[in-house]
N, C-alpha and C positions, 0 to 999 in steps of 0.2 A: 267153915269159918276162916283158914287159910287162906283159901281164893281170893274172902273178900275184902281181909286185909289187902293183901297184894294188891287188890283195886285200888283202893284206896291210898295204897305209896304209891304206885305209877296211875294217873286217874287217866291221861292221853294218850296209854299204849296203843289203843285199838286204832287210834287217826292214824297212824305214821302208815302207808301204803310200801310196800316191799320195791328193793330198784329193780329186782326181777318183775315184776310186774308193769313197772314205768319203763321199762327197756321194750316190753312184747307190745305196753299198749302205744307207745309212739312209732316203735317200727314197723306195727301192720298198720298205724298210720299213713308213714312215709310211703311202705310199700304201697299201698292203695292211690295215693297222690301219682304215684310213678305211672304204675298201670294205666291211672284214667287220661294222664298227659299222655302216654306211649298211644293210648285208642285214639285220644283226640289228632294227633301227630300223622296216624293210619288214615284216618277218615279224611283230613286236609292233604294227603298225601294223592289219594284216590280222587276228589275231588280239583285237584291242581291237573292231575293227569286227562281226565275226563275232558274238562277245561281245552286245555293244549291241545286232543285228541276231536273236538268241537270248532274249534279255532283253526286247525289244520283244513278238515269240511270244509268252513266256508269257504276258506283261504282259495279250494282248490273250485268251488262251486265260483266265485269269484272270476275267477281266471278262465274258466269257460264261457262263463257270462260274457267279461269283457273280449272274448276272441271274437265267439257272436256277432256282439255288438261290431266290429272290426269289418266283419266278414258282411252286414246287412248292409252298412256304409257303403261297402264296393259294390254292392249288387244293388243299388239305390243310385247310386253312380253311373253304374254300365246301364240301367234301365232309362236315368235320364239321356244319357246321347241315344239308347235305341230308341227313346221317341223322338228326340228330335234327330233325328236322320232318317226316320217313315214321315216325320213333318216336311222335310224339303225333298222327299220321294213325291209324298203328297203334291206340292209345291211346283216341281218339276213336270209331272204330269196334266197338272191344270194349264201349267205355260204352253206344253207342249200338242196340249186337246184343243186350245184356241187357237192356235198355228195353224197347227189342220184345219178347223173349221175356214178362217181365212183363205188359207190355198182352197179348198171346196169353193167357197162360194166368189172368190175370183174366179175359176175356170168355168161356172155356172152361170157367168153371166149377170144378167141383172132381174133375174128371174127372182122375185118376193126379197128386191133388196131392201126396201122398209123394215120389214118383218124382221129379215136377217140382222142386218145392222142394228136392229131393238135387243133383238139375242144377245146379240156379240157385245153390246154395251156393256148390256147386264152379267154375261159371264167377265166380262174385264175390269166393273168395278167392284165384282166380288174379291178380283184376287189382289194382295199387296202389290203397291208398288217395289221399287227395287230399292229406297230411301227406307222404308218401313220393312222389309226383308233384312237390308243388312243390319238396321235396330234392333231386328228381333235376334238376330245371328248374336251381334254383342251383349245382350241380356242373356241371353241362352249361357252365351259363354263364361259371361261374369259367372252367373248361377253354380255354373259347373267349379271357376276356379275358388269363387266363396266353400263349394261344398268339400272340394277337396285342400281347402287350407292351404291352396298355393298364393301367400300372400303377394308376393314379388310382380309374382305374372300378373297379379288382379291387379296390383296397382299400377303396372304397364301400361296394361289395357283401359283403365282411367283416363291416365294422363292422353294416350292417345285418342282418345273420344274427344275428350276436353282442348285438345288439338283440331280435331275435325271441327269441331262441332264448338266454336267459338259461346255460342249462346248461352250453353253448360254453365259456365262460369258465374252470369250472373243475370238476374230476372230478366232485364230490358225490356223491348217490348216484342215477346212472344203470340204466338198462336194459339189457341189451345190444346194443338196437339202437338204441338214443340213444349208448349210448359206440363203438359201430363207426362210427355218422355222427360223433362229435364226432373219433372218429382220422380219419376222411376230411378233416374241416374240417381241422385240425392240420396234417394233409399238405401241402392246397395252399395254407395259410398259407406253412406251411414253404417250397416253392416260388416265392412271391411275395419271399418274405424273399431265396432265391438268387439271384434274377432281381436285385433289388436289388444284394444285394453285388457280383454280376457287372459291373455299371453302373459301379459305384466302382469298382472294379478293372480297367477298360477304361482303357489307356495315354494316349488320346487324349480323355478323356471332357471336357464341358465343362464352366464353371464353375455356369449356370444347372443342369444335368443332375446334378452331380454334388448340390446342394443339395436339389434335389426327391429323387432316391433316401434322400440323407439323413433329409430329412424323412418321407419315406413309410415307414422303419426306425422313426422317434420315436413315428408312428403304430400303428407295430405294437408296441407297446411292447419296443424294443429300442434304446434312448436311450443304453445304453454301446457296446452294437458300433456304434450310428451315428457313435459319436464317437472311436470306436479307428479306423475306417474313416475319420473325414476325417483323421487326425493320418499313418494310411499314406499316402493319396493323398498329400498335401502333402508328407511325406515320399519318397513314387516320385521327385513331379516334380522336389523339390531335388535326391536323386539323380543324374537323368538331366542336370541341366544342370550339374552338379559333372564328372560322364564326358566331360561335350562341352567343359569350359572347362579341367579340366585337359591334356591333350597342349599347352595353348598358355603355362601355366607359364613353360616354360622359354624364350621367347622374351621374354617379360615378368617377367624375373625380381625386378623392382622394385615394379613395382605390381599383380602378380596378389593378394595377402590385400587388396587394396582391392576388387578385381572380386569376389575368393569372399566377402569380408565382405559385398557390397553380394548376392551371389546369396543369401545364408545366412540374412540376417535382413528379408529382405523376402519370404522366405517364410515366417518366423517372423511375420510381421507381421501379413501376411494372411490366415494359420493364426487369430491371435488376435483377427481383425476376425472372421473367417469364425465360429467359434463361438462368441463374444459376441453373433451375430447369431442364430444357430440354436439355442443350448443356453441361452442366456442369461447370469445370473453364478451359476448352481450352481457353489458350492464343491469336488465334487467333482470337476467335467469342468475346474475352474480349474486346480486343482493338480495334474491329469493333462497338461495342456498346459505347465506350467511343467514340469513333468517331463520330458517331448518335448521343450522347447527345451535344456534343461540337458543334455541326451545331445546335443543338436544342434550345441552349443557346444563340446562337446568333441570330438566328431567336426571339428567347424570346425579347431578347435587341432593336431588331429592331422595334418590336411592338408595346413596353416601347416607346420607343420616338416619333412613328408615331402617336400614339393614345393620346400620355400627353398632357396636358395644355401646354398652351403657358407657355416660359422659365422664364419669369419675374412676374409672377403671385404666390402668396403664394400657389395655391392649385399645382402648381408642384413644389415645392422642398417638400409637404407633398406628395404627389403619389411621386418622387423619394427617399424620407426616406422610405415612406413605401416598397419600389420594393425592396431599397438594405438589410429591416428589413428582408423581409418573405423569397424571395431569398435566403440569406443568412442562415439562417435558415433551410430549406429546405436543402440546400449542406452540412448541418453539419450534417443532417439524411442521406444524402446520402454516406459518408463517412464511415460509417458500414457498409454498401453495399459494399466496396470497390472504391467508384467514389468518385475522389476528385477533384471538379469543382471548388471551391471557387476563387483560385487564377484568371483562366479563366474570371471566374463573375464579379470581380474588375476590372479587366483590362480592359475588355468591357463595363464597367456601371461609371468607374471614369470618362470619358471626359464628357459625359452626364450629370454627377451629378456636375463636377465642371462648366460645362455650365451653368446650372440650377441656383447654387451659386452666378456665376459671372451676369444673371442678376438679379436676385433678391436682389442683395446689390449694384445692380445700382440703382434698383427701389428704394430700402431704403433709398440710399445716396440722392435721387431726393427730395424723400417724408420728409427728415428729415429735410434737409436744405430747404424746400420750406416752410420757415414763411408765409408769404406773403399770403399764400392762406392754412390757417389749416382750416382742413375740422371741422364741424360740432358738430363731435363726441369728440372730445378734446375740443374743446372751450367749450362746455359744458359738462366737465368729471367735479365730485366733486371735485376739488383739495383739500379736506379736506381729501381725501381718498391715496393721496400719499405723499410722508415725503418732497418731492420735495415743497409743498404747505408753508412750513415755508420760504420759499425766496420770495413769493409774494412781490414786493412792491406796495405801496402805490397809485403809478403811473399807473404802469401797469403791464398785467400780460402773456404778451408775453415771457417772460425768461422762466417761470415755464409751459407755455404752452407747450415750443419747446421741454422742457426736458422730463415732461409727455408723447410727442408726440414720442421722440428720442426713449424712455423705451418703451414703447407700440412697433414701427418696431420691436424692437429688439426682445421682448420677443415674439412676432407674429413668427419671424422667429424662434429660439429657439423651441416654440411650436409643427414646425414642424419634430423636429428631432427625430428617433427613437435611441434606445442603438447601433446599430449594425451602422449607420449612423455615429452617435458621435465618435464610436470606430474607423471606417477607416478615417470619413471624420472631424473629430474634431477640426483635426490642422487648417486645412484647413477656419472651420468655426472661429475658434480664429483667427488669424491672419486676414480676412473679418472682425472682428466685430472691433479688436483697428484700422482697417484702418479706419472703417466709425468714429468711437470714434474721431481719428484724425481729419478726414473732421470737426465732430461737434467743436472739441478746436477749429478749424480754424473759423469757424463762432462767435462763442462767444469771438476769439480773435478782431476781427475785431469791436467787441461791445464793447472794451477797448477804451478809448482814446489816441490817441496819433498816431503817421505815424506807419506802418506797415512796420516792417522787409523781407516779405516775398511777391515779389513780382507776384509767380505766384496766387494767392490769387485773381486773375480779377472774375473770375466766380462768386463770393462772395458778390463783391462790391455794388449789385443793391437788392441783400436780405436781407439787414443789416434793420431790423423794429425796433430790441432795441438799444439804446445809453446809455451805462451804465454811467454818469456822475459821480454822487456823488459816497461818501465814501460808504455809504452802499449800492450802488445798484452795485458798482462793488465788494464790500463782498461779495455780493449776488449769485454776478455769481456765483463766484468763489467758494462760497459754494455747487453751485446746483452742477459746475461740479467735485467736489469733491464728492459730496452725488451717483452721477453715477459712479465713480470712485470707491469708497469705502466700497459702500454698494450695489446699487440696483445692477448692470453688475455684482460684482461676485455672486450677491444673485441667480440671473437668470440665471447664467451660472452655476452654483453648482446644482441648482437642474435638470436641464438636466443630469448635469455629475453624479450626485451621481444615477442616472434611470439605468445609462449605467454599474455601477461599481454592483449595486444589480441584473441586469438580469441574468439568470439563461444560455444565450447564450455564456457571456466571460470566460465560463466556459473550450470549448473547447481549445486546441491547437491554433492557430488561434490568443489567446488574445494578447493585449499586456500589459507587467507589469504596476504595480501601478505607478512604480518610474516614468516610461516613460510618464504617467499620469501627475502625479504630476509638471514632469519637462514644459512639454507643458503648462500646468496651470501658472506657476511662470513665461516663459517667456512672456507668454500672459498678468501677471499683470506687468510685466517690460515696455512692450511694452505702456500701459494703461497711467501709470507713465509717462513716457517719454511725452506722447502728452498731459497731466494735466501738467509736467512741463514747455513747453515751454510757457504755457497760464499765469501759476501763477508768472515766471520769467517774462514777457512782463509786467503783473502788479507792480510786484515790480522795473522794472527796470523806468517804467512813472512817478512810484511814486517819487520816488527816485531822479529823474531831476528833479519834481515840486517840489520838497523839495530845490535841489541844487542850481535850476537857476530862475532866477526871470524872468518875464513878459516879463522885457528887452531882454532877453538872459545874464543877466551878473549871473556869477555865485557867489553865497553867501557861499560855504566853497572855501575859496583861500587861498594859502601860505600867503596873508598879515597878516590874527590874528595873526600869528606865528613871526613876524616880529614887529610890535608895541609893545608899552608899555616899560615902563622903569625898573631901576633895575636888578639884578642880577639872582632872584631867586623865587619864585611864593609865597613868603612870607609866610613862612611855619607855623608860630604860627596863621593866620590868614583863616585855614580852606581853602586851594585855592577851587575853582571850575573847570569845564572843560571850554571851551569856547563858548560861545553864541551859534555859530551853532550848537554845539555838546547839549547843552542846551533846544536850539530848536529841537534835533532830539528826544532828550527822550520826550518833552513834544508832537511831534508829534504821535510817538509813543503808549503813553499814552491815548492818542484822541483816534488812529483808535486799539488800545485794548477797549476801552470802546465802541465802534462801533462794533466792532467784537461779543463783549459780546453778545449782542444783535441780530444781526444780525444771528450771528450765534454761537446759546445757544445749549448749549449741543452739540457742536464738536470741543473741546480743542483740538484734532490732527491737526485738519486744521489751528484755531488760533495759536498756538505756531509756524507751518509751514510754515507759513505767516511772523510771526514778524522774525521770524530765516531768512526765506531770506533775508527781508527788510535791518535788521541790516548786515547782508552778503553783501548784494550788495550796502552800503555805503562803508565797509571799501574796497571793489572789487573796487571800482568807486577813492575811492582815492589813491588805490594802482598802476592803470593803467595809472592815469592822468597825460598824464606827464608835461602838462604845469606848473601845482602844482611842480612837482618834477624842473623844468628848474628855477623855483623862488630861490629857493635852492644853487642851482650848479651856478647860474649869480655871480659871484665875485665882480661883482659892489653893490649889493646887501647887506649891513651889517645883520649879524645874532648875538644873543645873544642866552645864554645858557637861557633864559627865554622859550624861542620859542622852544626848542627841550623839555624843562621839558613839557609845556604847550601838547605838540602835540603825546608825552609818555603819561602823563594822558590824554588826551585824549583818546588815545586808551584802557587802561583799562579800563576807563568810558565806553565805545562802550563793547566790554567785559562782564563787570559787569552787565550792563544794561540785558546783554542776559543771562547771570546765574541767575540775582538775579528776571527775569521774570517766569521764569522757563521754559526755549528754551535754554539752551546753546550749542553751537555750534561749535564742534571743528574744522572747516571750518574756522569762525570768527577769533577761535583762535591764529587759525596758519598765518593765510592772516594779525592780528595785529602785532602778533610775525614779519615777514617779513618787514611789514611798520616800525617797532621799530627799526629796526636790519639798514633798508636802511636809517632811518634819523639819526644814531648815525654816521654810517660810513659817511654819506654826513658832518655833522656839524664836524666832524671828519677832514676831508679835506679840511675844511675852517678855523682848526686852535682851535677849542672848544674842551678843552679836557673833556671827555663823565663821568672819573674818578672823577673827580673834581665837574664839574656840575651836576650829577644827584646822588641823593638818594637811597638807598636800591631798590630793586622789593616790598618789604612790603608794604614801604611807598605810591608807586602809589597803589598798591589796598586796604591800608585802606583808601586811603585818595577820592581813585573813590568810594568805599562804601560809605562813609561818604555823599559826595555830593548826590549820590542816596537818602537816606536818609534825607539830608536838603531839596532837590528840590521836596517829597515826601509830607513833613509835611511845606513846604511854610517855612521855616527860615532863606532862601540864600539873600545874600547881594543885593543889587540894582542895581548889574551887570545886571541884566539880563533886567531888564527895560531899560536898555539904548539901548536897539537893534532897531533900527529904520526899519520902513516897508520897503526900498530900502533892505535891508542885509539880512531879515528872514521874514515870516508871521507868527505871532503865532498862531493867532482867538485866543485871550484871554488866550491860555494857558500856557503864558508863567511864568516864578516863577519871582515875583517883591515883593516888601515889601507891598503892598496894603491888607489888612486883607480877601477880596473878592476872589482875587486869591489863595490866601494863604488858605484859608477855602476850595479853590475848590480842591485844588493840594490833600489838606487832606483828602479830604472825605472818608468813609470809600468802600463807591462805587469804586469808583475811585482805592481806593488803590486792594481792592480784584480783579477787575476786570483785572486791568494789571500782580499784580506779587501776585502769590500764595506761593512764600516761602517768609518767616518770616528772618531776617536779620541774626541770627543766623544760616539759613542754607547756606549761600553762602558758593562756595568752588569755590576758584578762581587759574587760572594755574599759573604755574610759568614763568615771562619773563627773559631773560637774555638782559640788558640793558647795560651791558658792552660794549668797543670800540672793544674787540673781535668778535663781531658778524659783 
């Protein structure tokens, strides 16, 4: 009863298999795998031996064979001269049996000379004449030097026939035992000519061997197959060492079109030393070998791309920098030679290399905008090691990662560019890098707050990891993507370019000028610009409505200030000021300069270019609005000259603000000049004469100085406290008579950080406030 309790509290004891057990059954496992590899190992071992032990045999059955073979040749040889040396024994004796008979039957008289002289006929037209003897002597001998491979002498022996024996040469009109002898001769012409080709077409042949066959072809007048014959050879051998160097491709997958370029045109090279040497500069064996290299070339091209990396992989846009480096190269040495391939070379390798381009700044474009998933090696790079590392915030450090991440693709690709790449394909690569540059403002745009203008931007929407909220994290961006703008991209793009301007290659014909250089450069930083402005425009223009419009949607600069308040005239012994809003814009202003400071120390191009928009795109925003402008022009509407002096200083304030920061802006200028020009002629047509009510041009820009000045050192009157949170937000900084604010407005932080000239240096333009305008 015990037990079966106990089963019943553990019911799975019995499955659990002991580790002693699991230790013995996978190590006589293991050991059994070992064993049966160690027999297999044995058995291929023994096998490999046998093999090689087989291979040797024949190797040596081989070489006896071929001594044989050597040795029948000679004795095949010495048999043919011992017949024909019993042939002209033979030969000699029959001359010399008729001679006799002669001397006989002259000393005999004319005793049966019919009979005899029938004899004698008949044995003297059995035997050759001395024209058909010495023929047969030259056959004999040809025979002999075709068997024994003495080319030289055989063709001696030719020409000398073909000397004698004029008729050799060409059909005329023969006998028909002069044209059976001249098809004899033809024959072992013909033969001599095989023996040749045979020679060239030996795998192994050598260079001296191969040029005597050649020439021994020219001498038989056959100067085109001699020269179709070296363009094959040379052709075999490129061949064979293209079979041998490709399987290792793919282990060098970066710099094998540098090894095939270098096999490719160095036998193009020697092809063209070789028969400049042998054929000379006939025109037609030239433009037969330019022909053979131009099918060589393409063959080359076709190789390049069967054998490269995949298209979107960094190791092939470095194997295609490198192909169009050495390549190119290579055709600029062969241009001394006379062959000028280059163009050919581009034409065939640009679609390739721009394929190669187009994906690899897809892949870049993938990798750059893919936040969401930064691999390993970025997320743990120093950022104390890139200039990028001063925009860290506090929060997070996904901004500075993407950037690091962005510069990293970039100068990876860069990396792979050679001089001779940058030089044809440069454009090509600028114009790729401000498109990807583009994509990235697209993503950091989108890390603004506020709707998006642009709505094919969908691909974007689901990558967005940073949310730039505050003032300084959208400083921030905008700094980083200034810092790639301004510094890192041309940094990394200069030094590829200045590689391509020092090589020793753009030396040739071929280059192209610095100017044309330089202009690619500038419109490449145009392009850059462009896509950093729509990003720094999108923030100035967010800003700019959070300034304008409140929480509600109501907007806080509206034609009413311009309309309130009593009186004639802005009470001129009493120091006027601008109006609240405008009051409000400098001390915002002032904030996000002192944000800036910080934010982004040590790049007063970008701050100044920042506040120049900002102040840009309020007097733009009141220039365009026309609702603003309808308040105006409503005739039910009363205006007083208060509101146009009010809304003139105003605009010099806006102005002065931008000189006396040290940004000014002739943009601003001109865009206030117009707002001035359009509310003089509007209060104009309601009857306010512009002559009467407004003051000098001096008066509004000492008097917008002045106020700069007051709302600087905290002295302005208690206007400014009256701004209630519905109208403006200030966060504190706005100018009221409270000692607090007034000590803040002052400080000397404060003051350095927004405006770096000194009151003495303003120089403020001139407006023309007259009803003329």
């Amino acid at each position: 009863m015990e037990s079966s309790e106990e089963d019943d509290d553990f019911p799975f004891i019995e499955s659990i298999t002991p580790q002693s057990k699991i230790d013995s059954l996978y190590q006589s496992h293991t050991e059994k795998g070992i064993r049966k590899v160690c027999c297999e190992l044995i058995d291929l071992k023994d096998a490999v031996e046998n093999l090689c032990g087989n291979m040797e045999t024949k190797y040596l059955a081989f070489l006896r064979m071929s001594e044989e073979v050597v040795e029948m040749e000679h004795e095949l040889i010495e048999l043919r001269k011992h017949i024909s040396a019993q042939r002209i024994l033979v030969q000699d004796l029959m001359t010399g049996v008729c001679r006799e008979l002669e001397e006989y039957n002259s000393a005999n008289g004319d005793i049966g000379d019919s009979q005899q002289d029938l004899q004698v006929d008949e044995l003297q037209s059995s035997l050759p004449s001395d024209t058909d003897i010495r023929k047969e002597i030259f056959l004999e001998n040809i025979d002999v030097l075709l068997a024994e491979h003495k080319v030289e002498e055989a063709i001696e022996a030719l020409e000398a026939e073909e000397k004698y024996c004029p008729e050799l040469k060409g059909p005329g009109d023969t006998s028909s035992m002069e044209a059976s002898y001249r098809s004899v001769f033809l024959k072992r012409k013909s033969m001599l000519e095989d023996q040749l080709i045979g020679i060239t077409e030996q795998p192994l042949v050598g260079i001296l061997e191969l040029k005597k066959a050649l020439s021994a072809l020219i001498k038989l007048g056959k100067g085109p197959l001699a020269h179709q014959l070296l363009l094959k050879s040379y052709g075999s051998r490129l061949q064979k060492s293209i079979e041998v160097f490709l399987p290792s491709c793919s282990v060098y997958p970066k710099t094998f079109p540098a090894t095939l370029s270098r096999l490719m045109f160095s036998i193009i090279s020697v092809t063209t030393k070789e028969s400049g040497s042998i054929f000379g500069d006939n025109p037609v064996y030239t433009n037969r070998l330019v022909q053979w290299a131009e099918w060589e070339i393409e063959y080359f091209v076709r190789l390049v791309k069967n054998n490269a990396p995949s298209s979107e992989t960094v190791f092939a846009l470095g194997a295609a920098s490198n192909c169009v480096q050495a390549s190119l190269t290579y055709c600029s040495m062969l241009e001394s030679q006379g062959l000028k391939l280059s163009k050919l070379l581009l034409v065939l390798l640009r679609p390739y290399i721009e394929e190669v381009l187009e994906f690899n700044f897809r892949r870049a474009r993938r990798e750059a905008l893919d936040v969401a998933e930064m691999d390993e090696s970025s997320l743990l790079s120093p950022h104390s090691m890139s200039p990028l590392s001063a925009f860290v915030t506090s929060s997070d450090s996904v901004l500075v990662d993407s950037g690091m991440k962005f510069m990293d693709i970039v100068e990876d690709i860069l990396a792979q560019l050679t001089p001779m790449a940058v030089l044809h394909f440069g454009a090509n690569v600028l114009t790729r890098i401000s498109q990807l540059f583009d994509k990235y403002m697209d993503m950091l745009f989108k890390s603004l707050p506020g709707p998006s203008d642009d709505d094919n931007l969908t691909e974007l929407k689901e990558v967005i990891q940073f949310r730039a909220e505050t003032d300084s994290e959208q400083l921030a961006l905008l700094g980083l993507a200034f810092t790639i703008l301004d510094e890192l991209l041309p940094l990394a793009v200069m030094k590829v370019w200045s590689l391509k301007n020092e090589s020793k290659e753009l030396e040739s014909e071929s280059t192209v000028p610095n100017a044309s250089i330089t202009a690619e450069l500038k419109e490449w930083k145009r392009n850059l610009q462009h896509s950093f402005d729509k990003l720094r425009d999108h923030f100035c223009r967010q800003y700019v409505l959070t300034f304008i419009y409140s929480r509600e949607g109501k907007t806080r600069l509206n034609a009413l200030i311009y309309l309130s308040g009593e009186g004639e005239d802005l009470y001129w012994g009493s120091d006027p000021l601008p109006s609240l809003p405008f009051q409000a814009l400098f001390a915002k202003l002032q904030q996000l300069a002192i944000v800036a400071g910080d934010v982004l120390l040590g790049r007063e191009k970008i701050q100044k270019n920042l506040l120049a928009r900002l102040t840009e795109t309020v007097v733009m925003w009141l220039s365009e609005e026309q609702e603003f402008w309808d308040v105006f022009e409503d005739e039910s509407v009363p205006l007083r000259p208060l509101g146009l002096q009010q809304l003139i200083l105003d605009m010099h304030f806006t102005v002065e603000i931008a000189c006396f920061a040290g940004y000014p802006s002739r943009h601003v200028q001109q865009i206030a000049s117009a707002i001035i020009t359009r509310a003089i002629r509007t209060f104009s047509a309601r009857g306010i004469d512009p002559q009467s009510a407004l003051p000098e041009d001096e008066w509004f820009v000492e008097t917008a100085k002045t106020a700069i000045n007051k709302l600087l050192l905290g002295t302005s009157g208690s206007d400014a406290s009256e701004i209630d949170e519905d109208h403006v937000i200030l966060h504190d900084e706005m100018v009221s008579d409270s000692d607090e604010t007034a000590s803040s407005l002052s400080s000397t932080e404060s003051f350095e950080s927004f405006a770096s000239a000194s009151m003495g240096e303003l120089d403020s333009p001139v407006y023309f406030t007259g009803s003329e305008g």
